[in-house]
DSSP file (Angstrom, degrees, kcal/mol; ACC not computed):
  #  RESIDUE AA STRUCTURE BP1 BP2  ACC     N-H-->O    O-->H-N    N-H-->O    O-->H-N    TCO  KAPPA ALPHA  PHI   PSI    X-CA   Y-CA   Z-CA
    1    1 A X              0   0    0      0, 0.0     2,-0.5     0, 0.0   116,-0.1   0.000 360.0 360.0 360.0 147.0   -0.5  224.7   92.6
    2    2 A X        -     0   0    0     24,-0.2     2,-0.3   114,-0.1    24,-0.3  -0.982 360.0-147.7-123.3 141.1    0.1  220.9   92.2
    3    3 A X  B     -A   25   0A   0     22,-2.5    22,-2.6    -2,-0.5     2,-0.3  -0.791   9.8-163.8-107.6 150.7   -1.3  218.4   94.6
    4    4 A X        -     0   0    0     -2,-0.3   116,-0.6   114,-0.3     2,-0.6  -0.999   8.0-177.8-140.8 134.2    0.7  215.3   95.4
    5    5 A X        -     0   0    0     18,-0.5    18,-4.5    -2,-0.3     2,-0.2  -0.980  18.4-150.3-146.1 124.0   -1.0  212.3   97.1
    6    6 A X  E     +B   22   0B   0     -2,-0.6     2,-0.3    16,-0.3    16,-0.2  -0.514  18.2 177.4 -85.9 155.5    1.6  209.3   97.8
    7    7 A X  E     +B   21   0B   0     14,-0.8    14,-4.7    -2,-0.2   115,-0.1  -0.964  50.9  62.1-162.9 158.6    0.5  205.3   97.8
    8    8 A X        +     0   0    0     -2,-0.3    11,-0.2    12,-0.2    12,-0.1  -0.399  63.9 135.4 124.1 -54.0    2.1  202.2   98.2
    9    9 A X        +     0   0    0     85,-0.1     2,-0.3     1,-0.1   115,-0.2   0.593  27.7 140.0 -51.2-173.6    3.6  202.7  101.8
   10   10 A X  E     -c  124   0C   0    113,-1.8   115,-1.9     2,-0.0     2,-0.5  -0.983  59.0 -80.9 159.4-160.1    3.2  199.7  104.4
   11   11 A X  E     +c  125   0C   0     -2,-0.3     2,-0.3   113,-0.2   115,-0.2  -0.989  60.9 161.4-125.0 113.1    4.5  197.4  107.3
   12   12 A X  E     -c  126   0C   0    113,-1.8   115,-2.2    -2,-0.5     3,-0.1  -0.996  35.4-104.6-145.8 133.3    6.7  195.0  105.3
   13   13 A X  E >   -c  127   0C   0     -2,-0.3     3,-0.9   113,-0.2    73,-0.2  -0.281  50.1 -84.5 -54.8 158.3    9.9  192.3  106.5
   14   14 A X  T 3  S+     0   0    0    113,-1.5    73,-0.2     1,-0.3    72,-0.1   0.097 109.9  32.8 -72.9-169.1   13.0  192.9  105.9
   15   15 A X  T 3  S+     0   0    0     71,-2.3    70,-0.3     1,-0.1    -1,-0.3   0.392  91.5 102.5  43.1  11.6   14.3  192.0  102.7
   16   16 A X    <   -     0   0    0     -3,-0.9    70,-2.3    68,-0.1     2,-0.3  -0.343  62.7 -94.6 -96.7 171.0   11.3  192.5  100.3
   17   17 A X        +     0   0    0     68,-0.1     2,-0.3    -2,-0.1    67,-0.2  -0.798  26.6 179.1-135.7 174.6   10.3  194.6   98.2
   18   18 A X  E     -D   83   0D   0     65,-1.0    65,-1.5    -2,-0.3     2,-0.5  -0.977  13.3-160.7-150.3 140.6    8.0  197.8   97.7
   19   19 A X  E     -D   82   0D   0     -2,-0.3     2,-0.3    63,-0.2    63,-0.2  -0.967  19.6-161.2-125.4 143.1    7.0  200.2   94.9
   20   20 A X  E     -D   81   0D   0     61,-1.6    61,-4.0    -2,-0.5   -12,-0.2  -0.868   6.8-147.5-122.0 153.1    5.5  203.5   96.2
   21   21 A X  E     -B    7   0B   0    -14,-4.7   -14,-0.8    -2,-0.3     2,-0.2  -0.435  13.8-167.6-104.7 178.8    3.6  205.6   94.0
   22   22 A X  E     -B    6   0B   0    -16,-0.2    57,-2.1    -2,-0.2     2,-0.6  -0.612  16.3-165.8-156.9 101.4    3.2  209.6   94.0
   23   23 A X  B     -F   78   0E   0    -18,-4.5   -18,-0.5    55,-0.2    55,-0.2  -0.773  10.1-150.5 -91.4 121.5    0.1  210.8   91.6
   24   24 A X        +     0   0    0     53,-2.8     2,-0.3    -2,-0.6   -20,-0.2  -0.438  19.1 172.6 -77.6 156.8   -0.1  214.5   90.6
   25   25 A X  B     +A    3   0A   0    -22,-2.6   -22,-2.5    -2,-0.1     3,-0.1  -0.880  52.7  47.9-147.8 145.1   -2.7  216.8   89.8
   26   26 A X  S    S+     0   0    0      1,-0.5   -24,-0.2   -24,-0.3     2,-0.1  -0.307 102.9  36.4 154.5 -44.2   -3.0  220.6   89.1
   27   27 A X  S    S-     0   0    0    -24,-0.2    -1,-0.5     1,-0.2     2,-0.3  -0.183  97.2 -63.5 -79.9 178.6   -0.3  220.9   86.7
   28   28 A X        -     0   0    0     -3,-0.1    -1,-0.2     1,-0.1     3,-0.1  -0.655  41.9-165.5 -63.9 150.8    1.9  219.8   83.8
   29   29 A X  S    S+     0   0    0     -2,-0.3    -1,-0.1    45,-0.2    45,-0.1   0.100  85.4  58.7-116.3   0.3    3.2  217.1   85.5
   30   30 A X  S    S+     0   0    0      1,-0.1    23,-0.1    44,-0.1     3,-0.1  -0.166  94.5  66.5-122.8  39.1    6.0  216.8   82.8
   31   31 A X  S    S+     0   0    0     22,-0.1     2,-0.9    -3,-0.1    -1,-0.1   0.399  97.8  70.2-120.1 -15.5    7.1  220.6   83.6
   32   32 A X        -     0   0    0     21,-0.1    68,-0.3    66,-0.0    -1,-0.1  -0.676  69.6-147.1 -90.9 101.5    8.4  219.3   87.3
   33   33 A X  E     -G   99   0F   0     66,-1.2    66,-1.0    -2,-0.9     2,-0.3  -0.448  27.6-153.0 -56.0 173.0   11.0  217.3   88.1
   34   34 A X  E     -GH  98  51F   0     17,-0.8    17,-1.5    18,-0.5     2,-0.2  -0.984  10.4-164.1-161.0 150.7   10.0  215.3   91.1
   35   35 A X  E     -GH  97  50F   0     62,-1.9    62,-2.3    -2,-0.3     2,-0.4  -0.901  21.8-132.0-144.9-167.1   11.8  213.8   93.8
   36   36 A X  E     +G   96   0F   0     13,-1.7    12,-5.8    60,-0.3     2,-0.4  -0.953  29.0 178.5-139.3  98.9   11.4  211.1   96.6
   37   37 A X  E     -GH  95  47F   0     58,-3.6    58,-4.0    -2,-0.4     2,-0.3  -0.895  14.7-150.8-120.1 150.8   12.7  212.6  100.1
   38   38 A X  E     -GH  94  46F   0      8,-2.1     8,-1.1    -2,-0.4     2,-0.5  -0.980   5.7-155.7-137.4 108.3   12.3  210.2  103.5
   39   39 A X  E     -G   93   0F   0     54,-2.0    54,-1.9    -2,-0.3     6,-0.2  -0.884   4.1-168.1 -80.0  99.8   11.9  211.0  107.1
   40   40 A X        -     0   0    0     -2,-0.5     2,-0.3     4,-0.3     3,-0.2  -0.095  45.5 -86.0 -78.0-174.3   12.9  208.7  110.0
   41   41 A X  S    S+     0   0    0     50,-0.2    -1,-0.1     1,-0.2     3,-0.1  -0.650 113.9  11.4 -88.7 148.8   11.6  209.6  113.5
   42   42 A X  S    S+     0   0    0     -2,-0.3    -1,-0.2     1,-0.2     2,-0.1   0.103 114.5 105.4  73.7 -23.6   13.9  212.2  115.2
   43   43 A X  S    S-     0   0    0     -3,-0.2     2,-0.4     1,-0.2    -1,-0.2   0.044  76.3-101.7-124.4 174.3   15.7  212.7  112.1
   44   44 A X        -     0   0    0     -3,-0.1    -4,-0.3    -6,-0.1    -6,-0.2  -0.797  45.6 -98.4 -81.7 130.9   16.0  215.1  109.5
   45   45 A X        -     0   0    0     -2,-0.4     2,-0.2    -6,-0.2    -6,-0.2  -0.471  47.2-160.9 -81.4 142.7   14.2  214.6  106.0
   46   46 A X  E     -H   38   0F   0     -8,-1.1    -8,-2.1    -2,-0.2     2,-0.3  -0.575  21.1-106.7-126.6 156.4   16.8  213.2  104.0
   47   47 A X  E     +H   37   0F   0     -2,-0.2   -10,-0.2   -10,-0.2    63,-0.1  -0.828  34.2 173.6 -99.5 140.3   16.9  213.2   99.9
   48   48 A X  E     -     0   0F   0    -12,-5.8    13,-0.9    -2,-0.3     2,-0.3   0.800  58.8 -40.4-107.1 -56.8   16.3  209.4   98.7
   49   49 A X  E     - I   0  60F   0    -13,-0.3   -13,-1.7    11,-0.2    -1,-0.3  -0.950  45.3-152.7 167.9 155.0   16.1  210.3   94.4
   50   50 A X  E     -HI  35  59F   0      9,-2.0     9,-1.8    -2,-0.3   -15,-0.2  -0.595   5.4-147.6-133.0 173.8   15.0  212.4   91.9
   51   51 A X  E     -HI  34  58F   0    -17,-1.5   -17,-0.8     7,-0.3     7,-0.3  -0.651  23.8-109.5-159.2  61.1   14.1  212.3   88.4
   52   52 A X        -     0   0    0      5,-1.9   -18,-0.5   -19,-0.2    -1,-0.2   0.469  43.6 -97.9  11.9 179.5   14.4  215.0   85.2
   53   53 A X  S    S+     0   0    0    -20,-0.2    21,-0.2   -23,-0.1   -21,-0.1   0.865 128.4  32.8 -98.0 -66.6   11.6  216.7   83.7
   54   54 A X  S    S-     0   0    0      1,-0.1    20,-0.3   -23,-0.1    18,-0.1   0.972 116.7-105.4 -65.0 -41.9   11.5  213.7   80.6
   55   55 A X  S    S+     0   0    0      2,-0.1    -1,-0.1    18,-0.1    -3,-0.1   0.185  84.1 133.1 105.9  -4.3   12.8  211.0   83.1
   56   56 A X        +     0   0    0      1,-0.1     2,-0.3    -5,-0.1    -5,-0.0   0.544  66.6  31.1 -71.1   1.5   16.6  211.3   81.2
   57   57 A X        -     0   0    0      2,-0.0    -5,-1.9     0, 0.0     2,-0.3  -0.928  67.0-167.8-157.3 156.7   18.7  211.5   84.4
   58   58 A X  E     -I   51   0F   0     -2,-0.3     2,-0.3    -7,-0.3    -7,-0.3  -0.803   5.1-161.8-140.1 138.2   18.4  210.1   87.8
   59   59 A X  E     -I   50   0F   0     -9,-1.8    -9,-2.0    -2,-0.3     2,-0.2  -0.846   6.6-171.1-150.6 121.0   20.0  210.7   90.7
   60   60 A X  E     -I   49   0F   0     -2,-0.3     2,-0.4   -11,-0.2   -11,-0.2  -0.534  29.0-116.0-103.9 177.2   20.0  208.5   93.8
   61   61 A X    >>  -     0   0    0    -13,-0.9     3,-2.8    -2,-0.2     4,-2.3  -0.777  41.9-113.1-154.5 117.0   21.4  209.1   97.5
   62   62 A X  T 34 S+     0   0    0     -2,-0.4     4,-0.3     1,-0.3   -14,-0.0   0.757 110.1  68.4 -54.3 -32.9   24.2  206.6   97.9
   63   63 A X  T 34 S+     0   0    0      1,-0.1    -1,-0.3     2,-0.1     4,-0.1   0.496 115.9  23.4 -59.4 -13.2   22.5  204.6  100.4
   64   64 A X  T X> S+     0   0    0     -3,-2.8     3,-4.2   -16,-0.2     4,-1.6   0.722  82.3 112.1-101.2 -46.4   20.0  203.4   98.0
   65   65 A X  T 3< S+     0   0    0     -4,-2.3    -3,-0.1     1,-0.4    -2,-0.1   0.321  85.6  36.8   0.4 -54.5   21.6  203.8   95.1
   66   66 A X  T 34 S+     0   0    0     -4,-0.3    -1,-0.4     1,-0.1     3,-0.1   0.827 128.0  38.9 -83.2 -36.7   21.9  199.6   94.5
   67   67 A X  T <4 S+     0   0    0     -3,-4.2    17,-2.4     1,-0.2     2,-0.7   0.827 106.2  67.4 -97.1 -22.9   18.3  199.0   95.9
   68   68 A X  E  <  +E   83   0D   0     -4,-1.6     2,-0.6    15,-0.3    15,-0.2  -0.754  47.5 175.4 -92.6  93.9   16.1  202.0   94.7
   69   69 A X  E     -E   82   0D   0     13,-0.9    13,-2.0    -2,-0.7     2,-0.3  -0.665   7.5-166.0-107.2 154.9   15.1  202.8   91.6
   70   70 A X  E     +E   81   0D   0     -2,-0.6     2,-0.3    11,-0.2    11,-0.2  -0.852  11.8 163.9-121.6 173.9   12.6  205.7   90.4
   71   71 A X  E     -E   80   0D   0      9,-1.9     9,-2.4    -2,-0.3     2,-0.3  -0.961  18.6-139.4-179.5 154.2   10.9  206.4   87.4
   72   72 A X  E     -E   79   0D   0     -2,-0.3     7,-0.2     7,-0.2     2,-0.1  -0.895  10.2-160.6-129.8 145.1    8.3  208.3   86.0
   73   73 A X    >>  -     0   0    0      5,-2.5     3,-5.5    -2,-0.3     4,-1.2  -0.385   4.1-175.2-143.6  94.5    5.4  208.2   83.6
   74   74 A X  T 34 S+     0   0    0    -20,-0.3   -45,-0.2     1,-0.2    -1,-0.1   0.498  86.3  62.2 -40.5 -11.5    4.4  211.6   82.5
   75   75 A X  T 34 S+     0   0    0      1,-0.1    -1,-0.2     3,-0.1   -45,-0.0   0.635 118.1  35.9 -83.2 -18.8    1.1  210.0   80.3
   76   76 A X  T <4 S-     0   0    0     -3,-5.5    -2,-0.2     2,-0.2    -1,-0.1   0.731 107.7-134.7-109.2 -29.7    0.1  208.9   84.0
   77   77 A X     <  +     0   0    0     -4,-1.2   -53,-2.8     1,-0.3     2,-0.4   0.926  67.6 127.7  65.9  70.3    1.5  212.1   85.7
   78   78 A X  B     -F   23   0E   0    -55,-0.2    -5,-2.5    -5,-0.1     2,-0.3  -0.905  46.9-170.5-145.4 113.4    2.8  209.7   87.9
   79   79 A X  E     - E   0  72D   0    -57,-2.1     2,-0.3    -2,-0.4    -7,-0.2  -0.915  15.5-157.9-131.3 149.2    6.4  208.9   89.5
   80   80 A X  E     - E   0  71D   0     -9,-2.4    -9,-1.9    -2,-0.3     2,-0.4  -0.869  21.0-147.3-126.8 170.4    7.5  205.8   91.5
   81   81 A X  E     -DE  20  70D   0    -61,-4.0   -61,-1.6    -2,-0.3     2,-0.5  -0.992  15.9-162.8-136.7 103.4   10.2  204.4   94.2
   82   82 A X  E     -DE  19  69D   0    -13,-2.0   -13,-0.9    -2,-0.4     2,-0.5  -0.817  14.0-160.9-104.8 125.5   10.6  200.8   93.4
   83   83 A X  E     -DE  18  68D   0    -65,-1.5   -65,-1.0    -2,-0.5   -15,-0.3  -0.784  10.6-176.0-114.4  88.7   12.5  199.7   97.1
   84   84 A X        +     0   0    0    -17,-2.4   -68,-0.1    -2,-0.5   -67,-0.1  -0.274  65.2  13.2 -76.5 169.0   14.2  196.4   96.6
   85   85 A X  S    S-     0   0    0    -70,-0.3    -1,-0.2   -71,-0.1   -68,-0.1   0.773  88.2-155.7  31.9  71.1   16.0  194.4   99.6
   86   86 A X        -     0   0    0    -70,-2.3   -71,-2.3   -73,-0.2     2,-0.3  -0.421   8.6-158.0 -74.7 149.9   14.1  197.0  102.1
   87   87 A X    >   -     0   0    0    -73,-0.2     3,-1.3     1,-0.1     4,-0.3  -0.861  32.4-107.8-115.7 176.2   16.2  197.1  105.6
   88   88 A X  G >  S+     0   0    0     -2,-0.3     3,-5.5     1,-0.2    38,-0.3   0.956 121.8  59.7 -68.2 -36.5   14.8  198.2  108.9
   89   89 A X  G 3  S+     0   0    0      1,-0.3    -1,-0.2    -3,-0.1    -3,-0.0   0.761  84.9  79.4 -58.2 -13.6   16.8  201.6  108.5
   90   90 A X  G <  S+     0   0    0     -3,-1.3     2,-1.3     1,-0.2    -1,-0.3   0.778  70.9 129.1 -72.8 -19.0   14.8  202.0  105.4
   91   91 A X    <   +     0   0    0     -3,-5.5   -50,-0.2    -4,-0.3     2,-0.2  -0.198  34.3  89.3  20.6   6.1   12.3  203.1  108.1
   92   92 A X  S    S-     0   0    0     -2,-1.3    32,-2.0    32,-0.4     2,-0.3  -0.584  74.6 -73.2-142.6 169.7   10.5  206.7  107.3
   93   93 A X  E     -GJ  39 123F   0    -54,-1.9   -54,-2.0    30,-0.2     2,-0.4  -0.703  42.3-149.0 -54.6 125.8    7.9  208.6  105.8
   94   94 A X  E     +GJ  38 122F   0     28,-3.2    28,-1.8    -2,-0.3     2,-0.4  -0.906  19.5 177.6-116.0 134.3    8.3  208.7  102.5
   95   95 A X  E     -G   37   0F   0    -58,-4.0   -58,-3.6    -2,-0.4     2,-0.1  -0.905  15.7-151.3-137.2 140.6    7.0  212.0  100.8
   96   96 A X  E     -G   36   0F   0     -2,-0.4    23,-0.8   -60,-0.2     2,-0.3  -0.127  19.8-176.6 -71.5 176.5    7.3  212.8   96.9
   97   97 A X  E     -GK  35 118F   0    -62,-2.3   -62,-1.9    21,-0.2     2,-0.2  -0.873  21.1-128.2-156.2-172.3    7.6  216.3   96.0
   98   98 A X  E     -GK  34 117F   0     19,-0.7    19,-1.4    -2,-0.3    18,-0.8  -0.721  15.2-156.4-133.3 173.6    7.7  218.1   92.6
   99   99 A X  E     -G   33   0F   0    -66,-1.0   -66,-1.2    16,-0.3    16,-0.2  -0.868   7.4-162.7-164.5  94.1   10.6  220.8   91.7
  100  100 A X        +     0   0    0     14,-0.4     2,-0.4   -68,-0.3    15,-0.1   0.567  59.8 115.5 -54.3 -19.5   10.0  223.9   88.7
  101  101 A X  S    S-     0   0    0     13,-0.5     2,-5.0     1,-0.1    13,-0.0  -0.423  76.8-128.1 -59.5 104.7   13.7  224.4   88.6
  102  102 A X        -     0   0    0     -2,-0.4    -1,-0.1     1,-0.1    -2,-0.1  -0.078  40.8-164.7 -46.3  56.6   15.8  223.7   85.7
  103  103 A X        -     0   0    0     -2,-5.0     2,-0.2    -4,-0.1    -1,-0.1   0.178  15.8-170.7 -54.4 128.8   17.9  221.8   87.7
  104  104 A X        +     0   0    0      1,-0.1     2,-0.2     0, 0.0     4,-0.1  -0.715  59.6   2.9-148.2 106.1   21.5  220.9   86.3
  105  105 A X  S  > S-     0   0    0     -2,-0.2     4,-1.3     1,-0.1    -1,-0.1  -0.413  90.6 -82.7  84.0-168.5   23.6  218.4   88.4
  106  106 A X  H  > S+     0   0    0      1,-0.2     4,-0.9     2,-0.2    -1,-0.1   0.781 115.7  72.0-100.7 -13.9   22.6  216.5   91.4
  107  107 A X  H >> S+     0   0    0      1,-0.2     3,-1.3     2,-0.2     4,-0.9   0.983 102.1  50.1 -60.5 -40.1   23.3  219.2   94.1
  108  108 A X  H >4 S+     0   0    0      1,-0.2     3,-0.9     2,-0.2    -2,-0.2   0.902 108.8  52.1 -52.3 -42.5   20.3  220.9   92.7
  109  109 A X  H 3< S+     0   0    0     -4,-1.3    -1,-0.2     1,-0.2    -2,-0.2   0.534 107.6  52.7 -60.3 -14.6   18.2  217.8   92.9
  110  110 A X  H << S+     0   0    0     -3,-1.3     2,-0.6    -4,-0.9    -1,-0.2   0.434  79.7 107.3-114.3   0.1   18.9  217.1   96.2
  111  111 A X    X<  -     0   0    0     -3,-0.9     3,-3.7    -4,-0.9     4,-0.2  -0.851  62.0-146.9-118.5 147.4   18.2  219.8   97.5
  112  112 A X  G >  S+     0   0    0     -2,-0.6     3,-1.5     1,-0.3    -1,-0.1   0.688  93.9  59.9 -64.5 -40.6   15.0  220.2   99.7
  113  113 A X  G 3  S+     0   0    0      1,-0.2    -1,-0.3     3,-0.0    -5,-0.0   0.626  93.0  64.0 -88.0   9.6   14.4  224.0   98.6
  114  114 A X  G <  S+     0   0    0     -3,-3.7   -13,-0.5    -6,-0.1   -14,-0.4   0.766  82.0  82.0 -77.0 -16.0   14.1  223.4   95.3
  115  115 A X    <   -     0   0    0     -3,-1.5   -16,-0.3    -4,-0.2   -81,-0.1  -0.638  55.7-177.1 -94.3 146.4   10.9  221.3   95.5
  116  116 A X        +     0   0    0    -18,-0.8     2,-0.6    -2,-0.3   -17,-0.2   0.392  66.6  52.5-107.1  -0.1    7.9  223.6   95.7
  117  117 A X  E     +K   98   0F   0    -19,-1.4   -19,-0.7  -116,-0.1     2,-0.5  -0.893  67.0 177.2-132.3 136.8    5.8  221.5   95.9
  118  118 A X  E     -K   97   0F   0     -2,-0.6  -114,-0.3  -116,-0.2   -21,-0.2  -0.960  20.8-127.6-142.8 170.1    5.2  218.2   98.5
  119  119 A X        -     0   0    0    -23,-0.8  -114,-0.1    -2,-0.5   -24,-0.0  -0.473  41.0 -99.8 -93.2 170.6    2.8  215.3   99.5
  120  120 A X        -     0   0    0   -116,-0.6   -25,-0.1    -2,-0.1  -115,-0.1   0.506  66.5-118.3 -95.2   3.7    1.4  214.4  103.0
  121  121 A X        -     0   0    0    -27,-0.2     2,-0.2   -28,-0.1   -26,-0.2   0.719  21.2-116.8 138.8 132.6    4.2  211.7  103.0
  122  122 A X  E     -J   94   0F   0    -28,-1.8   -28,-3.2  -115,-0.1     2,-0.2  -0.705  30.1-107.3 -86.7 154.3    3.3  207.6  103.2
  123  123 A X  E     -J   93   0F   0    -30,-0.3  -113,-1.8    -2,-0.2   -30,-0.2  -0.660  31.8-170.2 -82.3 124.9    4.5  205.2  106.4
  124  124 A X  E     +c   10   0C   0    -32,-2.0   -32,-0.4  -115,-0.2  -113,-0.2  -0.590   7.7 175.9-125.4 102.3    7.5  202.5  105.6
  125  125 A X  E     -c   11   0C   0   -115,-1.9  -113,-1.8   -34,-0.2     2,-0.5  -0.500   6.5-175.5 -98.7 126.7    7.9  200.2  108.3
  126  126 A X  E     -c   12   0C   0    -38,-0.3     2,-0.7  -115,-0.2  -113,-0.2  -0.951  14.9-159.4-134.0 108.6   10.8  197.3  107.5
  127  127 A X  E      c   13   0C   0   -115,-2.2  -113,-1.5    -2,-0.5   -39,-0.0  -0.752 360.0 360.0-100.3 138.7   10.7  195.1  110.4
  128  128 A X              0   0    0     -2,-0.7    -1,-0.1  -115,-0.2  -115,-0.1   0.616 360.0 360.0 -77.8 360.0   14.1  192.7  110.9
């Protein structure tokens, strides 16, 4: 099992910025790949970015793409979502999860049934 406990979330203006955190425990944390998937209300949980096992390839969701970066640091067993220029649509729960798959291209990363593993998902509220 891996536990995932998200931090960072908050009630923030628009245009600012926010780094959410995701800490692991249970596992290797450098055996997962890990991504960063986002819920609005009503909506479907949508892939935001993912991350490689080392942290060599990235893959972002075109609607972030310019404002979001992630990054990992396996010594901390620890991946973050650095949110630049937030907008109000940036809106959701945002919940980390972690992924055993040798994942190779970005359909694999992006998709929701790879990750086995998920967090109880932090609030980000971007008011205009």
């Amino acid at each position: 099992q891996v536990q995932l406990v998200e931090s960072g979330g908050g009630l923030v203006q628009a245009g600012v910025s926010l780094r959410l955190g995701c800490t692991a425990s249970g596992r290797t944390f450098s055996n997962y790949a890990m991504g960063w998937f986002r819920q609005a209300p009503g909506k479907e949980r949508e892939f935001v970015a993912a991350i490689a096992r080392s942290g060599g390839s990235i893959y972002q969701s075109d609607s972030v793409k310019d404002r979001f970066t992630i990054s990992r640091n396996n010594a901390r067993n620890t991946v973050y979502l650095q949110m630049n220029s937030l907008k109000p649509e940036d809106t959701a729960v945002y919940f980390c999860a972690a992924s055993p798959v040798n994942c190779v291209g970005q359909e694999c990363y992006v998709a929701r049934s790879q990750y086995h593993y998920w967090g109880q998902g932090t609030q980000v509220t971007v008011s205009s």
